[in-house]
C-alpha positions in Angstrom: 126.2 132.9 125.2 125.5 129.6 123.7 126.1 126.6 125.9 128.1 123.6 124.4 126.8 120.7 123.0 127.5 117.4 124.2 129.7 115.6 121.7 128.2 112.7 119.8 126.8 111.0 117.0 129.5 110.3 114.2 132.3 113.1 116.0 132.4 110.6 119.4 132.5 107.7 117.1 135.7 109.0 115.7 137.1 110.5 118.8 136.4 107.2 121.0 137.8 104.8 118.1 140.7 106.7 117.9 141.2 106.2 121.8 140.2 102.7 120.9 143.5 102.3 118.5 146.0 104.0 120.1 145.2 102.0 123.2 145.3 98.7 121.0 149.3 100.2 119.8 150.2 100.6 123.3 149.3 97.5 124.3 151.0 96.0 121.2 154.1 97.8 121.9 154.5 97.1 125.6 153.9 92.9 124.9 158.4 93.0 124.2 159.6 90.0 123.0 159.9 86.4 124.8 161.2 86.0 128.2 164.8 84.7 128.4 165.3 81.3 127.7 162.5 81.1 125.9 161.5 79.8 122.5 158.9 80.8 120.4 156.2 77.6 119.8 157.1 75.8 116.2 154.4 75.6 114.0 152.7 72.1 114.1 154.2 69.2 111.4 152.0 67.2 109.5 152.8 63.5 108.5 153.2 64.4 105.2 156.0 67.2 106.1 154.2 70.2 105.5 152.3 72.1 108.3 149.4 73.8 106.3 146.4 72.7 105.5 145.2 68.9 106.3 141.7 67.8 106.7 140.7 66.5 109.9 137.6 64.7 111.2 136.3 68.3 112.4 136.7 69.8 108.9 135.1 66.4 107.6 132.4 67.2 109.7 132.0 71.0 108.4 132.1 69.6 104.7 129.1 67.0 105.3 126.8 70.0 106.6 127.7 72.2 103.2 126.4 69.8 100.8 123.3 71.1 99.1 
């Protein structure tokens, strides 16, 4: 009789990422909603009224080390 080999390679890979994402849905699903009494945080107003996109000393910064 043969003895069984060890699982691995690309077969674990699959088997331990499937584990992986069923684990990451149960986690998902048991977070619920908000506590009582709770709000959920409002997205941040810019000065101008919208809350997108608005350049900042940081992103400033970013665009001075891009230059070529």
């Amino acid at each position: 009789m043969k003895a069984k080999k060890p699982v691995s390679g690309r077969r674990g890979f699959l088997m331990g990422a499937g584990a992986a994402g069923a684990a990451g849905a149960a986690v998902l699903a048991s977070k619920g909603s908000l506590p009582a009494g709770e709000q959920a945080p409002q997205p941040q107003k810019h000065a101008k009224g919208g809350g997108g996109y608005h350049v900042t000393d940081h992103i400033r910064h970013y665009y001075r080390t891009t230059l070529v």
